[in-house]
LUMMIDREN-918968 format. One record per residue (C-alpha): residue number from 0; residue in three letters; x, y, z. Coordinates in nm, 3 decimals. Example, Ala and Ser with C-alpha at 12.3 -4.5 7.8 and 13.67 -1.06 7.14 Angstrom:
+------+------+---------+---------+---------+
: kegu : lonu :      c1 :      c2 :      c3 :
+------+------+---------+---------+---------+
:    0 :  ALA :   1.230 :  -0.450 :   0.780 :
:    1 :  SER :   1.367 :  -0.106 :   0.714 :
+------+------+---------+---------+---------+
***
This chain:
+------+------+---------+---------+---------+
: kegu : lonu :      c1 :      c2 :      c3 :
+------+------+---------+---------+---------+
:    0 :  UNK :  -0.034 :  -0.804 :  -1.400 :
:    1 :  UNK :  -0.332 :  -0.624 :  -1.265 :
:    2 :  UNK :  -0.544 :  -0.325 :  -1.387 :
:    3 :  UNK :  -0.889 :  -0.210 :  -1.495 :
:    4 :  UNK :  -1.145 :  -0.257 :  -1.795 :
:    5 :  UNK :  -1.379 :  -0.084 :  -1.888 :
:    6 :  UNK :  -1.639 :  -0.346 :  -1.994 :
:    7 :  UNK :  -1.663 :  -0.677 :  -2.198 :
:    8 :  UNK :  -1.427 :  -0.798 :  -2.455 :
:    9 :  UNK :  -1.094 :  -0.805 :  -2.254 :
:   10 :  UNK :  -0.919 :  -1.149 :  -2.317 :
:   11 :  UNK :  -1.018 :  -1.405 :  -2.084 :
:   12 :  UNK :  -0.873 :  -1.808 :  -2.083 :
:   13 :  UNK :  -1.079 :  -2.112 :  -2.095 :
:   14 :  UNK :  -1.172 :  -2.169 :  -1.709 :
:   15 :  UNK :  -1.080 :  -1.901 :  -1.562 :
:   16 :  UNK :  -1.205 :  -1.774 :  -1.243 :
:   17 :  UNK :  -1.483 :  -1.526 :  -1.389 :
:   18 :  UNK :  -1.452 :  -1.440 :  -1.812 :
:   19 :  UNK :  -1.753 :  -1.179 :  -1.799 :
:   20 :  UNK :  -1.762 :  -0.859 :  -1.730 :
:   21 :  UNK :  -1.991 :  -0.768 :  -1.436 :
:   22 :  UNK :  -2.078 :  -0.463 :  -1.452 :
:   23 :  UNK :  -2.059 :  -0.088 :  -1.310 :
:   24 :  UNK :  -1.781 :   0.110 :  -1.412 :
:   25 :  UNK :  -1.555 :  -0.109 :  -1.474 :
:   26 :  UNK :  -1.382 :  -0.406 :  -1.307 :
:   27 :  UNK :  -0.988 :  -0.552 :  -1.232 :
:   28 :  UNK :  -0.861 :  -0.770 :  -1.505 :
:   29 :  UNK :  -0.582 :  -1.014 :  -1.354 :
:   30 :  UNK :  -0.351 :  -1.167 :  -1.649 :
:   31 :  UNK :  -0.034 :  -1.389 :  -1.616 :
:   32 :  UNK :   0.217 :  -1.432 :  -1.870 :
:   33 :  UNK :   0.509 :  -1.619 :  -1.920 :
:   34 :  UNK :   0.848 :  -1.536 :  -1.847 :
:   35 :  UNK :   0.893 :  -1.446 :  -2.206 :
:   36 :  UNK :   0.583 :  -1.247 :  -2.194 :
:   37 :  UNK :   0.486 :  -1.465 :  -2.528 :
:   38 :  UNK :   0.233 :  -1.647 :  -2.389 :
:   39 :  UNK :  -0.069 :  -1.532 :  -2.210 :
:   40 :  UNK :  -0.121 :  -1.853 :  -1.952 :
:   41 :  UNK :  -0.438 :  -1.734 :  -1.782 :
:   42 :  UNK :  -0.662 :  -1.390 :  -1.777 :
:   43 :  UNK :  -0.949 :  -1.343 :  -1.576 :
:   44 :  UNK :  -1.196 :  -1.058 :  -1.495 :
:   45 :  UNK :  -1.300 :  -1.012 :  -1.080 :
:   46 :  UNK :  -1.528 :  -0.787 :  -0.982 :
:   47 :  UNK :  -1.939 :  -0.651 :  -0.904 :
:   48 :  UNK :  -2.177 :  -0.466 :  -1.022 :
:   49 :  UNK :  -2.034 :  -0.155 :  -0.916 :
:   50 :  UNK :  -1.644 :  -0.030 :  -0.957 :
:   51 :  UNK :  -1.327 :  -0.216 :  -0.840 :
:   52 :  UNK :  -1.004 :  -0.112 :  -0.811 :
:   53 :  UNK :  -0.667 :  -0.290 :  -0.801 :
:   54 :  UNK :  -0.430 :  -0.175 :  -0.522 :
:   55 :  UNK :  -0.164 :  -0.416 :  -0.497 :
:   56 :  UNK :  -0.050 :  -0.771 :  -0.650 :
:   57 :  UNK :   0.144 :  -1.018 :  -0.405 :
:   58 :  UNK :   0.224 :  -1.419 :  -0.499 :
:   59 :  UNK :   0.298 :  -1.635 :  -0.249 :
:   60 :  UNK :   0.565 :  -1.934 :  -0.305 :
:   61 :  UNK :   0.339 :  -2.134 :  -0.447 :
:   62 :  UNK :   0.240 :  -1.931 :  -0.695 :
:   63 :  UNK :  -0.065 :  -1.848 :  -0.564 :
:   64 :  UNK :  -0.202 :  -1.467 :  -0.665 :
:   65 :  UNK :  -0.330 :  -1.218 :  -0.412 :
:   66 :  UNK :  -0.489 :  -0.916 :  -0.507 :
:   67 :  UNK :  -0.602 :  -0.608 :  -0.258 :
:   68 :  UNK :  -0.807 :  -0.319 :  -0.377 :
:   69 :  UNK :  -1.155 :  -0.171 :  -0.306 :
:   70 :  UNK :  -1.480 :  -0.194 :  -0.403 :
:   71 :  UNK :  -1.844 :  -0.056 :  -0.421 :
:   72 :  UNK :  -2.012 :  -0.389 :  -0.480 :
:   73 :  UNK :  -2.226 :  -0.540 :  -0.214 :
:   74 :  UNK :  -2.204 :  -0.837 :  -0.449 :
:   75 :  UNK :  -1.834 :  -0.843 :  -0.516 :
:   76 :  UNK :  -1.760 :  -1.247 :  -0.502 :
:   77 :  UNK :  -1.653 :  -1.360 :  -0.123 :
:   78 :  UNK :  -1.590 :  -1.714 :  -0.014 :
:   79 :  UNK :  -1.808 :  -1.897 :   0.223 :
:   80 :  UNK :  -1.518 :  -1.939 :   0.513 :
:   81 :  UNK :  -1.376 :  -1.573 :   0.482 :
:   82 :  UNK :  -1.318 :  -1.319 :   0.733 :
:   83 :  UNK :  -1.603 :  -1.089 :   0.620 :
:   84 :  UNK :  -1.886 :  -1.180 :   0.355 :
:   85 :  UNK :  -2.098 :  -0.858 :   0.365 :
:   86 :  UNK :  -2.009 :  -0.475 :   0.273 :
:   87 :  UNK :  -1.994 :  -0.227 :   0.465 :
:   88 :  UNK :  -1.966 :   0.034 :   0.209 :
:   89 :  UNK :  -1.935 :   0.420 :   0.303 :
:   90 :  UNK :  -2.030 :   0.792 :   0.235 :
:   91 :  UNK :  -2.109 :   0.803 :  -0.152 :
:   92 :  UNK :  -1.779 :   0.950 :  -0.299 :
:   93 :  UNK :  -1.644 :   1.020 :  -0.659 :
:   94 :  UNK :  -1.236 :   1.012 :  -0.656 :
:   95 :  UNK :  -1.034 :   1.081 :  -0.926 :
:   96 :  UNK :  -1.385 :   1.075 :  -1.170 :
:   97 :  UNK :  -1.477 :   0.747 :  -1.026 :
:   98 :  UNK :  -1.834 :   0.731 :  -0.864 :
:   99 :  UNK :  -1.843 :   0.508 :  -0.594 :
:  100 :  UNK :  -2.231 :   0.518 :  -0.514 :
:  101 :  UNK :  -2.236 :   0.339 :  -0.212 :
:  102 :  UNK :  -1.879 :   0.396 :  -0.044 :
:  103 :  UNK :  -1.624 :   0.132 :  -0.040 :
:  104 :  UNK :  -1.467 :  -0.139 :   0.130 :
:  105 :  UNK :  -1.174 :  -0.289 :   0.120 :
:  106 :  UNK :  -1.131 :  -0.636 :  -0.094 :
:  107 :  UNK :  -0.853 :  -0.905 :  -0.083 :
:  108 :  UNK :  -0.899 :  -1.203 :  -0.312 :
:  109 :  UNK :  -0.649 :  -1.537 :  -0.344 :
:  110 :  UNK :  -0.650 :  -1.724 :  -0.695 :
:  111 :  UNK :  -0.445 :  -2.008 :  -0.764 :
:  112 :  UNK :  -0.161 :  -2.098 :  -0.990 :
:  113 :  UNK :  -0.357 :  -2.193 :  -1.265 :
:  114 :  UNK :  -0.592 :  -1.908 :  -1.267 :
:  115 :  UNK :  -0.920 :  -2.129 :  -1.222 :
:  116 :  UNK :  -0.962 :  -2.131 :  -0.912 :
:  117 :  UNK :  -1.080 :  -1.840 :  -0.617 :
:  118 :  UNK :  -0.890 :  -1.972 :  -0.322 :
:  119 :  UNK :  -1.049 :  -1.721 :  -0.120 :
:  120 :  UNK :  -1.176 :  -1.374 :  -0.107 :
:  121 :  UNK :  -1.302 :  -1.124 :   0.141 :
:  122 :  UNK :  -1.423 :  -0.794 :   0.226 :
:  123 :  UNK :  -1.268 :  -0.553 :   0.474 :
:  124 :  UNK :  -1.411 :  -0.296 :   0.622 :
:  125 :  UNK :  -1.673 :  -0.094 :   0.850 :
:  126 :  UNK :  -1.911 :   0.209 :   0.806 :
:  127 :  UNK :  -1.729 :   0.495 :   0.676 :
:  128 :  UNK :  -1.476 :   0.441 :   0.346 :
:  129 :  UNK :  -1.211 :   0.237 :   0.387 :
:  130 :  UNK :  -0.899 :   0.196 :   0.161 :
:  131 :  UNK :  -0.913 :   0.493 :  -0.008 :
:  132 :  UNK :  -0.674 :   0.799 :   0.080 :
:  133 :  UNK :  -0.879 :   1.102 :   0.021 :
:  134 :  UNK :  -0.733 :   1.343 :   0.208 :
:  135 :  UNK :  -0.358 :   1.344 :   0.167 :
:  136 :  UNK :  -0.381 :   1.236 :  -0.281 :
:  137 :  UNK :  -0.190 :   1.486 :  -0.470 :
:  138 :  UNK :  -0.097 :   1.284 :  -0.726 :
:  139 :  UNK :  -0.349 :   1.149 :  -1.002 :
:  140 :  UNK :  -0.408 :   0.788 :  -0.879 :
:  141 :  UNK :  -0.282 :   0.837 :  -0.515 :
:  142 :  UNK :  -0.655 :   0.813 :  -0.348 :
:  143 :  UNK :  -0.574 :   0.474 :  -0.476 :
:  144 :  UNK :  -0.260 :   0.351 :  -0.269 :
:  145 :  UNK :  -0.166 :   0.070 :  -0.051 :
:  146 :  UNK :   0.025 :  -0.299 :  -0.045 :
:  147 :  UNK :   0.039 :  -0.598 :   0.026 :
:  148 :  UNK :   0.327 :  -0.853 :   0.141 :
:  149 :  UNK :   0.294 :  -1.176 :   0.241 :
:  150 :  UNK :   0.567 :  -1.393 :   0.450 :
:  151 :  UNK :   0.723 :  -1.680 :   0.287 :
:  152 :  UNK :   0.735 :  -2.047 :   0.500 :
:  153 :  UNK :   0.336 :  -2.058 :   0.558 :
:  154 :  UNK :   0.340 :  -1.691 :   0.701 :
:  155 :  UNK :   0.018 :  -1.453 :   0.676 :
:  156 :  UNK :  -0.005 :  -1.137 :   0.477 :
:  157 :  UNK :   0.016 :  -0.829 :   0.582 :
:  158 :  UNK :  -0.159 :  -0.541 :   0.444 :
:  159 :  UNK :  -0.113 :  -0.132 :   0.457 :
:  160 :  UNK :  -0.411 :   0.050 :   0.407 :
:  161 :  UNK :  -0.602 :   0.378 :   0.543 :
:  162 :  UNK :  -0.959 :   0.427 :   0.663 :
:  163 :  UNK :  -1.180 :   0.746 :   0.622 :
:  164 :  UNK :  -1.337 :   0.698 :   0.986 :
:  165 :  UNK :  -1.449 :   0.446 :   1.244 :
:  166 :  UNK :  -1.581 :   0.048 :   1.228 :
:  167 :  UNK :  -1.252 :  -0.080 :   1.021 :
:  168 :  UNK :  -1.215 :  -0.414 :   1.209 :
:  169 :  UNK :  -0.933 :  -0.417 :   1.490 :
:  170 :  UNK :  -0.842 :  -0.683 :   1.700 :
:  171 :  UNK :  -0.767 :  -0.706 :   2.053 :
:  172 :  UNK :  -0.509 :  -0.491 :   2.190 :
:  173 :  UNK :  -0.574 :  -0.257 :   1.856 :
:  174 :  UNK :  -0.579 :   0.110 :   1.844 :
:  175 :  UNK :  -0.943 :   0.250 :   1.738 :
:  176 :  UNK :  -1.030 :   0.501 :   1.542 :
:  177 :  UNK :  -0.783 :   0.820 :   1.611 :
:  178 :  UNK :  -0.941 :   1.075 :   1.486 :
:  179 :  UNK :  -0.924 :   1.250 :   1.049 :
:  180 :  UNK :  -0.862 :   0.976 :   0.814 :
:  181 :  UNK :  -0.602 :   0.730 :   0.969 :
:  182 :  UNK :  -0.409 :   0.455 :   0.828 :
:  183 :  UNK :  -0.473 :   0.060 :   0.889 :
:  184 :  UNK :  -0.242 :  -0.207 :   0.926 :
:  185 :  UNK :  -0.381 :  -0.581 :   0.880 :
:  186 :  UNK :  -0.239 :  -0.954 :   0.946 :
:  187 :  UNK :  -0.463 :  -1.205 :   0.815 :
:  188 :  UNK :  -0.396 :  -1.581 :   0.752 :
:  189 :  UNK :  -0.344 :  -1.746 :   0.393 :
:  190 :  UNK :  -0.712 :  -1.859 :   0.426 :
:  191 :  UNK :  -0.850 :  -1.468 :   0.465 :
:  192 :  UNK :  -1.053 :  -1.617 :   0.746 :
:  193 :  UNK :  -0.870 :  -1.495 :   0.984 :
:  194 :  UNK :  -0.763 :  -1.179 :   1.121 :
:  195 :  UNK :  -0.456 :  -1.230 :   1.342 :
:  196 :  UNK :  -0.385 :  -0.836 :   1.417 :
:  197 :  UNK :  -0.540 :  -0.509 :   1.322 :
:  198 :  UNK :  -0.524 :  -0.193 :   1.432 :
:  199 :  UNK :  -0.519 :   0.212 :   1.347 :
:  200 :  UNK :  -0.213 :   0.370 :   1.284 :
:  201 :  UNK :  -0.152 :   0.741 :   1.297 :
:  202 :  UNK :  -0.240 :   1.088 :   1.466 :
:  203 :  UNK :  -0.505 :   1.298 :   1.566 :
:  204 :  UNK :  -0.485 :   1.499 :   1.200 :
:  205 :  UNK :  -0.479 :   1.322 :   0.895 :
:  206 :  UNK :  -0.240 :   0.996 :   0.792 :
:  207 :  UNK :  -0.184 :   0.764 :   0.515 :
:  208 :  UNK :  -0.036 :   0.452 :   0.446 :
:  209 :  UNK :   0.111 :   0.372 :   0.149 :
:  210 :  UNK :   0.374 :   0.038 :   0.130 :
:  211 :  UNK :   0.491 :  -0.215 :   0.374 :
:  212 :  UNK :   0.840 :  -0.412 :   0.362 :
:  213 :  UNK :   0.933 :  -0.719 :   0.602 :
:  214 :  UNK :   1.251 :  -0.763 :   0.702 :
:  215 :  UNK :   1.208 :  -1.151 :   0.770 :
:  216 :  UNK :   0.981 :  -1.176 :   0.385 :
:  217 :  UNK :   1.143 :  -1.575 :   0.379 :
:  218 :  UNK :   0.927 :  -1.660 :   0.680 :
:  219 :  UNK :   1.063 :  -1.845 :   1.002 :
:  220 :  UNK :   0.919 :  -2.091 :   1.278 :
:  221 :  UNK :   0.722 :  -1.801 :   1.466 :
:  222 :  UNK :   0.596 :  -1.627 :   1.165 :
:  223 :  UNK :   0.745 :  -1.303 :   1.376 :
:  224 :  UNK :   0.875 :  -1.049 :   1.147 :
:  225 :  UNK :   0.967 :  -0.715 :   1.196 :
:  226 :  UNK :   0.799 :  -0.461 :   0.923 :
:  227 :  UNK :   0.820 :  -0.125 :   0.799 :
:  228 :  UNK :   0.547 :   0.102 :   0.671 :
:  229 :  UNK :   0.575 :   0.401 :   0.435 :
:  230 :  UNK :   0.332 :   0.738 :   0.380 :
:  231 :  UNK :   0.209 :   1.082 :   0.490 :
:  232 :  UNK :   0.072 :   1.228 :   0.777 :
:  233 :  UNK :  -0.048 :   1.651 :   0.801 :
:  234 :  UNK :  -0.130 :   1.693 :   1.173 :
:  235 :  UNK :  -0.104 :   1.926 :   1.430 :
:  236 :  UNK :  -0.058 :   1.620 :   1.701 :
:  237 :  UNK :   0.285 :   1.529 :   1.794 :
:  238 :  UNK :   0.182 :   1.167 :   1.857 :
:  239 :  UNK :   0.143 :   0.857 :   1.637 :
:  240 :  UNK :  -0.040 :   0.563 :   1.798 :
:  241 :  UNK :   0.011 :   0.159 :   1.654 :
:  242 :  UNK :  -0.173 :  -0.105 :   1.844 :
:  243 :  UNK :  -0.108 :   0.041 :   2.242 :
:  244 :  UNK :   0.209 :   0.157 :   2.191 :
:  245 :  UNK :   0.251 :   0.586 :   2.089 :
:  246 :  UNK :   0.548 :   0.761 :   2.025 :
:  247 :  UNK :   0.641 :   1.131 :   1.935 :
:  248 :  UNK :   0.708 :   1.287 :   1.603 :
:  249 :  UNK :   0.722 :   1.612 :   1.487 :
:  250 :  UNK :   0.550 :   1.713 :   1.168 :
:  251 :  UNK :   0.541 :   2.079 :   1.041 :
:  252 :  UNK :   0.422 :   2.289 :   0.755 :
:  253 :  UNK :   0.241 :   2.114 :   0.470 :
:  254 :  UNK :   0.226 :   1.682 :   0.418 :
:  255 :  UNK :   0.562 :   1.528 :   0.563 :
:  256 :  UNK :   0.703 :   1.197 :   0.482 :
:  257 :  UNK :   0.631 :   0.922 :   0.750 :
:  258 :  UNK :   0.838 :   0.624 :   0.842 :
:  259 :  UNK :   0.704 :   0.314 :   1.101 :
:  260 :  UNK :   0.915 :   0.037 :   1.211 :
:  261 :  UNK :   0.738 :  -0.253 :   1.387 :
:  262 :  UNK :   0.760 :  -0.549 :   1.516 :
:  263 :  UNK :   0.476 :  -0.856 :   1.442 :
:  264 :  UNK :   0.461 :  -1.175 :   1.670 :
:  265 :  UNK :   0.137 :  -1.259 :   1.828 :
:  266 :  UNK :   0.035 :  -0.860 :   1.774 :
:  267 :  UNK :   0.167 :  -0.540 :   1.598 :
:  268 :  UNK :   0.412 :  -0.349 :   1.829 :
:  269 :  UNK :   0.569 :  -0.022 :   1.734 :
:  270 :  UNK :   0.947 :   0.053 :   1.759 :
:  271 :  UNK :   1.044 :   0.392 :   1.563 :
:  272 :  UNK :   0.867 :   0.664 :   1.405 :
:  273 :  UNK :   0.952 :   0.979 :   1.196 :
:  274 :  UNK :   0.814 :   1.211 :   0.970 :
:  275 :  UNK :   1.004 :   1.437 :   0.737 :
:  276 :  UNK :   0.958 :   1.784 :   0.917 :
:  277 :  UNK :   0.988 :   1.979 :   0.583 :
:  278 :  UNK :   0.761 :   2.293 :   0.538 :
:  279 :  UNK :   0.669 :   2.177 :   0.199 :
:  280 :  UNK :   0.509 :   1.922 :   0.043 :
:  281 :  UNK :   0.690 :   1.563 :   0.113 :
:  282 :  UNK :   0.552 :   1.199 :   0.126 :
:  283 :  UNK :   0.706 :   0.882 :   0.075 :
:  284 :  UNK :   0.556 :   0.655 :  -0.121 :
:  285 :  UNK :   0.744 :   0.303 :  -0.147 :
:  286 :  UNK :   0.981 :   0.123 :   0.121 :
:  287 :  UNK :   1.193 :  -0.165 :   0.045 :
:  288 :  UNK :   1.438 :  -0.397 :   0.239 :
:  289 :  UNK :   1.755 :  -0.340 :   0.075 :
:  290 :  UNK :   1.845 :  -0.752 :   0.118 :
:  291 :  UNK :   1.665 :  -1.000 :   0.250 :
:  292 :  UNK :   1.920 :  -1.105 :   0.528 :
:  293 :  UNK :   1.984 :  -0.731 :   0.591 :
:  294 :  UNK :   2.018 :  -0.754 :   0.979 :
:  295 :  UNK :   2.066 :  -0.335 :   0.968 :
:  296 :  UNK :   1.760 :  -0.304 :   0.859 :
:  297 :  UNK :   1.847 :  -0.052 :   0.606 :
:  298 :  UNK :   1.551 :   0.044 :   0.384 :
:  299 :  UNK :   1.495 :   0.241 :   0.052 :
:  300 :  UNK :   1.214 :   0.464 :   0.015 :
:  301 :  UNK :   1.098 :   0.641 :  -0.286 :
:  302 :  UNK :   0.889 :   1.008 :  -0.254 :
:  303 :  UNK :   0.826 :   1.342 :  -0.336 :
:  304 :  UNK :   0.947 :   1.650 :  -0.199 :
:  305 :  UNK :   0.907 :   2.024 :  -0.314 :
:  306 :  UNK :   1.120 :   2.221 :  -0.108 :
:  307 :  UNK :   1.457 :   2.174 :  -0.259 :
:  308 :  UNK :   1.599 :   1.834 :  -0.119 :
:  309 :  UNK :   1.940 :   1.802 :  -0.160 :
:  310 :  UNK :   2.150 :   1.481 :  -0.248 :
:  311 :  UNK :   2.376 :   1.363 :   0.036 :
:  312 :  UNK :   2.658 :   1.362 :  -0.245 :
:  313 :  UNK :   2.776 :   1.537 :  -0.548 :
:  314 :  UNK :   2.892 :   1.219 :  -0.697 :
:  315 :  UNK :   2.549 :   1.004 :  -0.643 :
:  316 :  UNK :   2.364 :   1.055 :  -0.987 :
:  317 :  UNK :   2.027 :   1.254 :  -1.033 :
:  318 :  UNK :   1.935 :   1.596 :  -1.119 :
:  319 :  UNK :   2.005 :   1.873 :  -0.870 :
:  320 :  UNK :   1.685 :   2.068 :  -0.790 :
:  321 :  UNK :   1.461 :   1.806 :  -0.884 :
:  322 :  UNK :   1.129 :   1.693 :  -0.672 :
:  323 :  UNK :   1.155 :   1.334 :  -0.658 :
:  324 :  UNK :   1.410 :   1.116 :  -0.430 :
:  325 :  UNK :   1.530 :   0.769 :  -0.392 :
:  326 :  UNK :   1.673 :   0.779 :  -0.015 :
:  327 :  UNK :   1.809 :   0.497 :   0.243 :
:  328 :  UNK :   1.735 :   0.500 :   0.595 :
:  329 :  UNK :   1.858 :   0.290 :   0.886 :
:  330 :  UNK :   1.630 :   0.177 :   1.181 :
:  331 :  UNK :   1.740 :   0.317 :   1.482 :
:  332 :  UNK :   1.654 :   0.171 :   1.754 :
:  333 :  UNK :   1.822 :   0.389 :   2.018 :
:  334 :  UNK :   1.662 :   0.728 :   1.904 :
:  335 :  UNK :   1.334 :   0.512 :   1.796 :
:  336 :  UNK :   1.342 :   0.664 :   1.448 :
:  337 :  UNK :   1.558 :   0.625 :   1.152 :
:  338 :  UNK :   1.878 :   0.785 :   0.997 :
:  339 :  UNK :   1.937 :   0.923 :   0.679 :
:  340 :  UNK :   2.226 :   0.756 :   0.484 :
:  341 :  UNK :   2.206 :   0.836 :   0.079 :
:  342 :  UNK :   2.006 :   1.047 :  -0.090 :
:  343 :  UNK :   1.981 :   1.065 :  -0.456 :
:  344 :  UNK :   1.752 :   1.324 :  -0.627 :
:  345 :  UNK :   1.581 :   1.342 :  -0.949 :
:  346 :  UNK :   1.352 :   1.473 :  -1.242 :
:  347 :  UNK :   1.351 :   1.757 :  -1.427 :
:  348 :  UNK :   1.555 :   2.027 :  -1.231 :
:  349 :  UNK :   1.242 :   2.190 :  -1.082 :
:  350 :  UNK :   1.133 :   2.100 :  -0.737 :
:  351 :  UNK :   0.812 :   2.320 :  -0.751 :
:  352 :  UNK :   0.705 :   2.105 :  -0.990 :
:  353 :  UNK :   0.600 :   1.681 :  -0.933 :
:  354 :  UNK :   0.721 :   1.501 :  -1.265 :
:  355 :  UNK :   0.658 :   1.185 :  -1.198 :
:  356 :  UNK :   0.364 :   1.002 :  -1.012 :
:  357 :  UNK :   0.524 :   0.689 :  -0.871 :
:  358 :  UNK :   0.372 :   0.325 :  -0.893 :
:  359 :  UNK :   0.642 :   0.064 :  -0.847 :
:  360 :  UNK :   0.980 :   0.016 :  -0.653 :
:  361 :  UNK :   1.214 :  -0.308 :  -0.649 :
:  362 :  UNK :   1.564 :  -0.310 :  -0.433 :
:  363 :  UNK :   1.728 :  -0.635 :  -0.560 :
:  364 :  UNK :   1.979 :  -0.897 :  -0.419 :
:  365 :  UNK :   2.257 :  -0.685 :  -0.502 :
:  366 :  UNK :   2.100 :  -0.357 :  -0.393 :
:  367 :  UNK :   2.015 :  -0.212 :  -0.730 :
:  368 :  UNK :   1.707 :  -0.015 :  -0.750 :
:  369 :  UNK :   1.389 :  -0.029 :  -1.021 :
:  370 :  UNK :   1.152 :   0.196 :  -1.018 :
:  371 :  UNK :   0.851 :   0.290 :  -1.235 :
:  372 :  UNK :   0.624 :   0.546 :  -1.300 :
:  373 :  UNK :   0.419 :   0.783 :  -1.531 :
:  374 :  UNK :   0.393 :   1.142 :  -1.600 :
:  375 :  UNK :   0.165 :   1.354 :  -1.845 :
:  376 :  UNK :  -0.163 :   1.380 :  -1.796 :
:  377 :  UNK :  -0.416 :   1.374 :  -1.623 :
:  378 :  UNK :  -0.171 :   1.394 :  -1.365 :
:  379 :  UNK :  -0.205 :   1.757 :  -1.150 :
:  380 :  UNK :   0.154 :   1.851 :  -1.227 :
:  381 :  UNK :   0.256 :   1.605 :  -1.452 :
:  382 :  UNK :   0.384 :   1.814 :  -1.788 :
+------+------+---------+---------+---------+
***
């Protein structure tokens, strides 16, 4: 598990990758348990002098941890061979009562097995503020969204971000900067030296991404995968841009949900797009592969909506009225955007009002769904 501290004293192992607290803020704490959850088999701190925060926890099949977040710390720990060893850092910004003096970049960091080694770790990022979504939060915590997912059989990881302006790296064939603050989408190799595709994703108005799902997560020969993204986007431009390809949405009122389908091999191309079109508030915040060998590419994504969704069916279980949703979706490829199949709504009856902010979604082998989340405050609408 990942989160934050506050300062010194959190329980750190024998050997572990860093056991002191290193100032600012506060910094992530990493721990790993056993399956039990009665032992505590390593616990480290990572972090600089200013404030870190945890975005997203990925293992790869070795058992390898990779963490993604951002940070303020010109001195936050990088590895000689990694893809980026300075900061960029940003416009001085506090979000959600965090004080990030300097800006931020994004981080991603590799420790091993054991917890006593950094495998890698580097920075990511340009001149303006970069993993942070400050313009399309609403809930507490959501300036603080993003994953990571990383392909099985030697394949790279693949990262969903967003980026407050321009200098995020891209690579060749990459979309710059569009224009508001835009979402990123990253490939880098195991090593974080590399950086195999990058590029801008979104509108002329404002975008976000949030999660990322593969449909090929086991890996294959080519590494190729196709991959779906999940977020928000409040624009006035009918056109979302990946890498060189563009296609048209249509986005109205307030935030609307947004759903990408790509395809990776060599380079990022895009193959559907769609946004909610709901006059009210609506974002999605996770996307899942319903199976692993799920050829239909049917995906489960988890959001928010305030206009009175209803559920596709009296006899699928929720609470009528209610402002959050589970709903599956299936790629499209002939329309380039994606179908509605279920849709199952829930919370407290009252769709003016957010109950829940989100923070975890699982679709298992047998397509069951597990979700987590919080309410209460200091969330904006969460009594």
């Amino acid at each position: 598990g990942g989160g934050i501290v506050f300062g010194a004293g959190y329980p750190t192992t024998l050997g572990a990758v860093d056991t002191t607290f290193s100032g600012g803020l506060f910094d992530v704490a990493l721990s790993k348990f056993s399956a039990d959850g009665t032992q505590l088999l390593w616990s480290t701190y990572l972090g600089g002098s200013n404030v870190e925060q945890p975005h997203s926890l990925e293992c790869d099949e070795d058992g390898n941890l990779y963490v993604f977040g951002i940070t303020g710390s010109s001195d936050f720990t990088t590895t000689p061979e990694a893809f980026d060893t300075s900061f960029g850092g940003g416009t001085p910004q506090i979000y959600d009562f965090l004080s990030f003096s300097a800006g931020t970049d994004i981080f991603v960091a590799a420790i091993n097995a054991k917890g006593d080694s950094l495998i890698a770790s580097t920075y990511l990022g340009g001149g303006a503020n970069d993993g942070c979504n400050a313009e399309l939060a609403f809930n507490y915590g959501d300036v603080f969204r993003g994953e990571i997912e990383i392909q099985r059989n030697g394949g790279p990881l693949f990262l969903a971000s967003s980026s407050l302006g321009a200098g995020y790296p891209i690579t060749s064939g990459g979309k710059p900067h569009i224009g508001g603050q835009d979402g990123v989408l990253t490939v880098l190799g195991r090593a974080l030296d590399t950086l195999y595709t990058s590029t801008y994703v979104g509108t002329k108005g404002e975008d976000a991404l949030y999660s990322i799902a593969l449909a090929e997560k086991q890996g294959n020969s080519t590494n190729s995968t196709r991959f779906f993204l999940a977020g928000s986007v409040d624009s006035d431009s009918s056109f979302l841009f990946l890498g060189s390809d563009s296609l048209q949405i249509s986005v109205i009122g307030d935030q609307n949900g947004l759903l990408i389908a790509g395809h990776y091999h060599q380079g990022a191309q895009l193959l559907a797009a769609d946004a909610t079109y709901d006059p009210g508030y609506d974002q999605h915040y996770f996307i899942e592969i319903n199976h692993p060998s799920d050829t239909a590419s049917v995906i489960t994504v988890m959001g928010q909506n305030k206009s009175g969704l209803l559920a596709s069916d009296t006899t699928i279980w929720g609470q009528p009225g209610s402002a959050q949703y589970f709903r599956q979706y299936k790629h499209n490829p002939f329309s380039l955007g994606f179908d509605a199949l279920k849709t199952a709504v829930w919370g407290s009856g009252q769709s003016a009002q957010i109950d829940v902010s989100p923070t975890a979604l699982l679709v298992d082998y047998c397509g069951n769904l597990y979700f987590s989340g919080w309410g209460g405050s200091p969330n904006y609408e969460g009594e």
